[in-house]
DODO-824816 format. One line per field, with one value per residue (C-alpha): x negated, y negated, z. Coordinates in nm, 2 decimals. Layout:
N
u: c(X;...)
v: c(Y;...)
w: c(Z;...)
END
This chain:
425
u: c(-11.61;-11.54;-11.89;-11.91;-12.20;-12.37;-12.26;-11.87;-11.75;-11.57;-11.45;-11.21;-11.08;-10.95;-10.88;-10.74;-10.48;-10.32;-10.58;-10.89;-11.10;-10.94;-11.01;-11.34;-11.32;-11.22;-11.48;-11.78;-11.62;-11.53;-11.44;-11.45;-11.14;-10.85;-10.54;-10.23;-10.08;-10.36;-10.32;-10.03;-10.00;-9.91;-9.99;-10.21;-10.27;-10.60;-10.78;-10.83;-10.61;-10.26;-10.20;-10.47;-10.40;-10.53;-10.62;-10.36;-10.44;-10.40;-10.02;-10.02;-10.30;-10.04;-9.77;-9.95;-10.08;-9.74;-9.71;-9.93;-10.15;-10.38;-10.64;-10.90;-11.26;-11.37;-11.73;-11.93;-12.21;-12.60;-12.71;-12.98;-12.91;-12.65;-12.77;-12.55;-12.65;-12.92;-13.13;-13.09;-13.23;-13.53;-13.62;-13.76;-13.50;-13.49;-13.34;-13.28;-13.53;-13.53;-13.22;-13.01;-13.20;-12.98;-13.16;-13.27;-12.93;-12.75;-12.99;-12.94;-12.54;-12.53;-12.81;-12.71;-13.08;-13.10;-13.46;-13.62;-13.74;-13.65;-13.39;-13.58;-13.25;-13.09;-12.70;-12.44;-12.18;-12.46;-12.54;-12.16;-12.11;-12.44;-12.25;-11.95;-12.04;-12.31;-12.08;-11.83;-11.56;-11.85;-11.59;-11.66;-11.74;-11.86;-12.01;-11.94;-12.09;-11.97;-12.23;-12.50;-12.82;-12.65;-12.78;-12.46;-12.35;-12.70;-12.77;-13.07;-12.89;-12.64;-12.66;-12.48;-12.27;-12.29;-12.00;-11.91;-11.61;-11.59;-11.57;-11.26;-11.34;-11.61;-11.93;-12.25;-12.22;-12.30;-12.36;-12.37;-12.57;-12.90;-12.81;-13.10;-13.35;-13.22;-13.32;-13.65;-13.74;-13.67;-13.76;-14.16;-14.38;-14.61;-14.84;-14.70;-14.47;-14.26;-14.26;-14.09;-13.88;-13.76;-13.69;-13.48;-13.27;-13.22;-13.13;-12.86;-12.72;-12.66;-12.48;-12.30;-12.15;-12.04;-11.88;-11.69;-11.56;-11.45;-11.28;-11.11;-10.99;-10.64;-10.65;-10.39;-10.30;-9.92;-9.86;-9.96;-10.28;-10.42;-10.80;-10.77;-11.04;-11.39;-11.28;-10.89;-11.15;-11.32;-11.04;-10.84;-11.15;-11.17;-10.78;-10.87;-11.14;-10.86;-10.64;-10.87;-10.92;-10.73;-10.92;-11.27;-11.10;-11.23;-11.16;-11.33;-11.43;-11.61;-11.68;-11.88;-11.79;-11.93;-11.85;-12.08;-12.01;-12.00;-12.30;-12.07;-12.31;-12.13;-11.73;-11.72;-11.28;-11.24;-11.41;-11.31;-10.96;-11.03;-11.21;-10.98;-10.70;-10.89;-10.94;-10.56;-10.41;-10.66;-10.57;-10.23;-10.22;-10.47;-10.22;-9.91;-10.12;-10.24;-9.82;-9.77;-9.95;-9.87;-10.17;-10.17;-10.15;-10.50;-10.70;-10.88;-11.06;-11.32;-11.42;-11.86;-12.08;-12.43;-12.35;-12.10;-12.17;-12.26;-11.96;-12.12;-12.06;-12.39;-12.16;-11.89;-12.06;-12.17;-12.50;-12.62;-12.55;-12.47;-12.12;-11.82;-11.44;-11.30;-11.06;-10.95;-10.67;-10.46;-10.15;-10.29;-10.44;-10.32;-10.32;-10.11;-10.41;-10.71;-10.98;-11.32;-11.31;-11.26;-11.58;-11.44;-11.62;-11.66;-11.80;-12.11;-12.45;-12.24;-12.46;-12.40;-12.48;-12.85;-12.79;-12.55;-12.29;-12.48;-12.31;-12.45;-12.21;-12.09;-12.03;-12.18;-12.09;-12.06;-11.78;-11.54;-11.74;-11.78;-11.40;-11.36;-11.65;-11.44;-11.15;-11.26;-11.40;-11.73;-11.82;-11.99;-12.31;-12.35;-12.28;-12.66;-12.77;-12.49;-12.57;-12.90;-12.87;-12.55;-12.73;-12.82;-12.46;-12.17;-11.90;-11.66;-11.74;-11.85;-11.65;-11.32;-11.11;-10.83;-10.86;-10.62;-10.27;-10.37;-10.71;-11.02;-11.18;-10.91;-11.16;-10.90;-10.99;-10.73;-10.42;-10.47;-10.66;-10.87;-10.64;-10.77;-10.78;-10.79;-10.99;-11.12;-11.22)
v: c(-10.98;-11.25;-11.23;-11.41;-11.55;-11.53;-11.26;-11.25;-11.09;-10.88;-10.67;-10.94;-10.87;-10.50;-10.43;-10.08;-10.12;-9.91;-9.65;-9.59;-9.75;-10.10;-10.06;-10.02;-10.34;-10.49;-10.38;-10.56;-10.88;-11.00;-11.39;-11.29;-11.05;-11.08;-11.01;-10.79;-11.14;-11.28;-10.99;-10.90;-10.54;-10.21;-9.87;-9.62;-9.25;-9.06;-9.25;-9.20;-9.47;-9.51;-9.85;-10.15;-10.51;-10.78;-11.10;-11.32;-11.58;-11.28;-11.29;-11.26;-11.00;-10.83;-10.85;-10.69;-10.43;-10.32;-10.33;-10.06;-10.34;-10.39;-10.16;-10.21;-10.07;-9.93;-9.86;-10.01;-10.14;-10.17;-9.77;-9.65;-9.28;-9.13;-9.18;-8.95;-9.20;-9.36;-9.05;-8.97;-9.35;-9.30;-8.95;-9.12;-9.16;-9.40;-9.76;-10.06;-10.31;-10.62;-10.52;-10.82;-11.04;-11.26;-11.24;-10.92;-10.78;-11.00;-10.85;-10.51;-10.59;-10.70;-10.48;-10.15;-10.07;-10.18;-10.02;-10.24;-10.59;-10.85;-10.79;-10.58;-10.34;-10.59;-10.62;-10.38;-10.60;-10.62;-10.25;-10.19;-10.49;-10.25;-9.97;-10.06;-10.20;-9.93;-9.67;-9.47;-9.67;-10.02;-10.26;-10.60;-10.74;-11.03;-11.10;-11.40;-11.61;-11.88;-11.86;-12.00;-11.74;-11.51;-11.14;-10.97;-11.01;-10.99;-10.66;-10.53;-10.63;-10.82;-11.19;-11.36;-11.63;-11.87;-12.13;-12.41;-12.31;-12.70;-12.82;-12.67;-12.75;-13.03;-12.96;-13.14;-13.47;-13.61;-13.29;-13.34;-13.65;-13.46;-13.12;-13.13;-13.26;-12.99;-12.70;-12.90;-12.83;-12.52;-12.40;-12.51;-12.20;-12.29;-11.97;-11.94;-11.65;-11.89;-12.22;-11.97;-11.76;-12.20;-12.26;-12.01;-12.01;-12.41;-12.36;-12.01;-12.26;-12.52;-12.26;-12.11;-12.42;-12.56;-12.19;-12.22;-12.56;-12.50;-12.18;-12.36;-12.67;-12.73;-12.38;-12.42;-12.22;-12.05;-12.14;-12.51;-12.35;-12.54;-12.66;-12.78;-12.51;-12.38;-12.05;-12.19;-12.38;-12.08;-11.84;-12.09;-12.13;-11.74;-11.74;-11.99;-11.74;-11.44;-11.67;-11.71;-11.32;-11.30;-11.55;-11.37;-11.09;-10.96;-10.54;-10.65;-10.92;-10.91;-11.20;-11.32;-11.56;-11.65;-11.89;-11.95;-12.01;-11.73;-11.72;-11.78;-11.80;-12.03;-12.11;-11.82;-11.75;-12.13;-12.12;-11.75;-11.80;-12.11;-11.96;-11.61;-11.90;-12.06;-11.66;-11.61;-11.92;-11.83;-11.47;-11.59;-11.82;-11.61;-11.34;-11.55;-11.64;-11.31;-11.21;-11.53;-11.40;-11.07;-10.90;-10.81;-10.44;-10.50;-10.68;-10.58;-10.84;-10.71;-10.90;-10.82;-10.96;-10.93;-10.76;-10.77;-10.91;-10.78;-10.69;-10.83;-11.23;-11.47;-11.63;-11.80;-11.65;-11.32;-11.23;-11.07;-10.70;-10.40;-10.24;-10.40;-10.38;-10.52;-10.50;-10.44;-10.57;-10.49;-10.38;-10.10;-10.05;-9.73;-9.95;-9.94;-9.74;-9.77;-9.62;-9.47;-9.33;-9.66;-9.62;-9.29;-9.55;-9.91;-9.81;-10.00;-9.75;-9.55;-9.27;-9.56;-9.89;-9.99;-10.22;-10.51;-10.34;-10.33;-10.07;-9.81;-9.76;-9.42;-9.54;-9.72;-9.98;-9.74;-9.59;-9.84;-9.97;-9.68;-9.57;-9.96;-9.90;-9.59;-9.75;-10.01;-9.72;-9.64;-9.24;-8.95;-8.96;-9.36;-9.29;-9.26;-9.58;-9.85;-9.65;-9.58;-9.41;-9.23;-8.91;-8.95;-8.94;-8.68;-8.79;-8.56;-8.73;-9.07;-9.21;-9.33;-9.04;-9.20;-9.58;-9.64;-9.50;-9.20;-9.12;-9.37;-9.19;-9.28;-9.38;-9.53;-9.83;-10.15;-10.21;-9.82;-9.75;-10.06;-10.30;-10.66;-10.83;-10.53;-10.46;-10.77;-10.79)
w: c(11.23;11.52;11.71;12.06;12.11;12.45;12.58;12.69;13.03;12.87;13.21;13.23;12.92;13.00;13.34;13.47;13.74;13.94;14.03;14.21;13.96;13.97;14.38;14.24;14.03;14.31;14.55;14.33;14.09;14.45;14.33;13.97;13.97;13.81;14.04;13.88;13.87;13.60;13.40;13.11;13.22;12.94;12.95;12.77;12.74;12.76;12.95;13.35;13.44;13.30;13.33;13.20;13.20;12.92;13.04;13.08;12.79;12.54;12.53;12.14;12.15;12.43;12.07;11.84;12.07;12.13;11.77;11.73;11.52;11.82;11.99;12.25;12.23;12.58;12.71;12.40;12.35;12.16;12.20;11.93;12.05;12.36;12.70;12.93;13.27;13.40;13.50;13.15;13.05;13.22;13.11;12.78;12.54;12.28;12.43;12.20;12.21;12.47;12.66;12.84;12.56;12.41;12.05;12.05;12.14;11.91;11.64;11.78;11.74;11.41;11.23;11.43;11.47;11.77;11.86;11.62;11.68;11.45;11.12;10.90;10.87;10.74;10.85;10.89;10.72;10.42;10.44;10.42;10.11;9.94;9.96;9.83;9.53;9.45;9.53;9.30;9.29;9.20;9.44;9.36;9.69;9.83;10.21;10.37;10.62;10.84;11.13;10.88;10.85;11.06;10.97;11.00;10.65;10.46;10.28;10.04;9.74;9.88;9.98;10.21;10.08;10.37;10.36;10.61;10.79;10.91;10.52;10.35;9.96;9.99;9.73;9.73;9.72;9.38;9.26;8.90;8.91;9.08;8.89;8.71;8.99;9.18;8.89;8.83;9.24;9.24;8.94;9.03;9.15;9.43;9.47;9.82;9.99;10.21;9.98;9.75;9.95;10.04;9.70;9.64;9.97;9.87;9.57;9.67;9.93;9.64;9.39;9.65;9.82;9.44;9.36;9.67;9.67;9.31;9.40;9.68;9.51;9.58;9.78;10.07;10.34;10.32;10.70;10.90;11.00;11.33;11.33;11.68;11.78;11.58;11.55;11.42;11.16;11.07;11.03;10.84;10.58;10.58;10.48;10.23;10.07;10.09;9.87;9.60;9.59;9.23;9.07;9.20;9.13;9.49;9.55;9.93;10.10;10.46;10.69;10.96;11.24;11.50;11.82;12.04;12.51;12.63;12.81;13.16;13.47;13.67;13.69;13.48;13.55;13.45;13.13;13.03;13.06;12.82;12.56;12.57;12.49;12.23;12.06;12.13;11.93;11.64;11.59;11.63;11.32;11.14;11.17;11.09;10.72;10.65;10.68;10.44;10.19;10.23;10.29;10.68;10.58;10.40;10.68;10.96;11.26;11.52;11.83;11.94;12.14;12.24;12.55;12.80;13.23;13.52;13.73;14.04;14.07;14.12;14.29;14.06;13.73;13.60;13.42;13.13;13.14;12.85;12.81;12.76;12.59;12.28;12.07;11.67;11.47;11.12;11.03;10.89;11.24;11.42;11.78;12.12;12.26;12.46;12.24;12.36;12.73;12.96;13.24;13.46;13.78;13.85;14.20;14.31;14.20;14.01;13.76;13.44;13.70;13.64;13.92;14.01;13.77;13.45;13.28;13.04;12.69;12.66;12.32;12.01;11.80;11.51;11.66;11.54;11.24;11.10;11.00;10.96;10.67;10.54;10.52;10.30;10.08;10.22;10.10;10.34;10.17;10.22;10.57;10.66;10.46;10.63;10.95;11.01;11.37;11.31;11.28;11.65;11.75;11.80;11.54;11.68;12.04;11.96;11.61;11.61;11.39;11.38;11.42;11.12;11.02;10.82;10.97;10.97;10.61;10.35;10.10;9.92;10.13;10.23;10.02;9.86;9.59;9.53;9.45;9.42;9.74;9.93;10.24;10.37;10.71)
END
């Protein structure tokens, strides 16, 4: 998982062209648009448009969708249950808690209980991690993080294993020499919840940085892997951990990135453009490694965010809004398409516009992370403990059937069957 922090304009990811509602577009990004000229244009079926365009630094993304290993997410966003417009909003359903707030939304996004405050629910990468381990098949699986504390990848049973993505193989410094300081710290008991609860995330931090760097001593990447950006840093350290699957003796592996400026309200084309670029050179080598070690066919990256920007310009930037587009990647993905209906309207007070082009999702996050969670071997009757609110939703209308090549539920997960080093993500 690749989360961008701050909320990214993603309407300038995926633009429809061509039709009535790119007029629409048109009509209200006024100095934000994006002309046919700063778009890479390709088609797509289903959808109310025909044509789409992906923003012009994407030209690698543009590859592997026409690849079939690349698919955009339409219309998505934090929804705790279906809201059919905004009529329907304010007849009393349930909404997620402190909407257009950047850390309740980013909670909402990464525990999938969006209509609770705080992190109680722990994280849906954790929930998922849980699952797969207590499940049938007992998958030895690990969940990383590289965004620190993150929640994302923190489960009931599971803990996050929280690496640096900046430090390759380095341990604590002089760890052998204050070994035993360390386990004389930690092993005191102060009477007190939170001194406690210190001690032991100090002393998790200390383990788990030593296991890592001595799992990736002398680890390499296959390809000249470029660190000229923080998320080529991170991905190269999270190709680093899928090398060292054998000697874990991994079966799945989930990960948790995070990069941070995206919260664009001023010279918002400028900096997009920029950062899209930055995304684009990283998948690209990310990509290239996974190939090198021959294990593209088992690896999956999603792109969320917090919540995507109003449509209407502030007047060079755009502002914190709800629904917005994204986008999947594998070579087990079945891509080329637009997935999830792409918003029928853009037009200004449309029935999903809660003003200024805040748009309401037609669709939740689950609908891609759910058959990403069967893939990797995730079982029907899990489904309701990784997913707390799916029961709210329409599978048949809302969930992704057929996200990968043979249908999103082959519970034989990544690489088939639950072979080491399969299904990371």
């Amino acid at each position: 998982m690749v989360f961008l922090a701050g909320g990214a304009d993603t309407f300038n990811l995926l633009v429809p062209q061509d039709c009535e509602v790119y007029q629409q577009y048109r009509r209200i990004r006024t100095d934000l648009l994006l002309e046919p000229g700063e778009l890479i244009p390709f088609t797509a079926t289903g959808q109310a448009c025909t044509k789409f365009g992906v923003h012009g630094s994407f030209g690698f993304l543009k590859t592997l969708y026409d690849a079939k290993q690349a698919a955009f997410i339409s219309n998505v966003g934090n929804l705790a249950e279906p809201i059919r417009d905004k009529t329907h909003m304010r007849s009393g359903v349930q909404r997620c808690h402190g909407l257009f707030s950047h850390s309740d939304q980013q909670n909402g996004a990464q525990t999938l209980k969006c209509q609770d405050m705080g992190t109680a629910a722990k994280g849906t990468g954790g929930r998922i991690a849980d699952a797969l381990a207590e499940g049938p098949n007992k998958f030895v699986t690990t969940s990383w993080s590289l965004a620190g504390t993150s929640i994302w990848p923190q489960g009931v049973t599971t803990q996050r294993e929280i690496v640096d993505g900046r430090l390759g193989s380095n341990g604590f410094a002089d760890y052998e020499r204050w070994r035993g300081t360390i386990g004389n710290i930690t092993a005191q008991r102060h009477g007190n919840v939170y001194a406690e609860a210190y001690a032991g995330a100090f002393l998790d931090a200390i383990t788990t940085t030593e296991t890592v760097a001595r799992a990736l001593q002398g680890v390499q990447p296959e390809t000249n892997f470029p660190t000229n950006t923080g998320l080529a840093r991170a991905l190269r350290q999270v190709s680093q951990l899928i090398k060292t699957r054998d000697g874990r003796k991994a079966e799945r592996d989930l990960f948790y990135v995070a990069i941070g400026g995206w919260d664009m309200h001023s010279n918002m084309k400028v900096n997009l453009a920029r950062r899209f670029g930055e995304i684009d050179g990283a998948v690209r080598a990310f990509v290239a490694e996974m190939k090198a070690q021959k294990v593209w066919n088992d690896v999956v990256l999603a792109t969320e965010s917090e919540f995507a920007r109003t449509l209407d310009s502030n007047g060079g930037g755009s502002d914190h809004a709800w629904a917005g587009n994204h986008f999947v990647i594998g070579g087990s993905i079945n891509g080329g398409r637009v997935l999830n209906k792409f918003p029928p309207s853009l037009e200004i007070d449309n029935d999903h516009d809660l003003g200024r082009g805040r748009m309401i999702p037609d669709y939740p996050w689950e609908s891609m992370m759910v058959p990403i969670a069967e893939w990797l071997g995730l079982q029907a009757d899990q489904k309701p403990m990784a997913f707390p609110n799916l029961h709210r939703f329409n599978a048949s209308k809302h969930i992704i059937p057929d996200l990968f090549n043979g249908g999103s539920g082959d519970s034989r997960g990544g690489g088939g069957g639950g072979t080491p080093g399969g299904g990371s993500r």
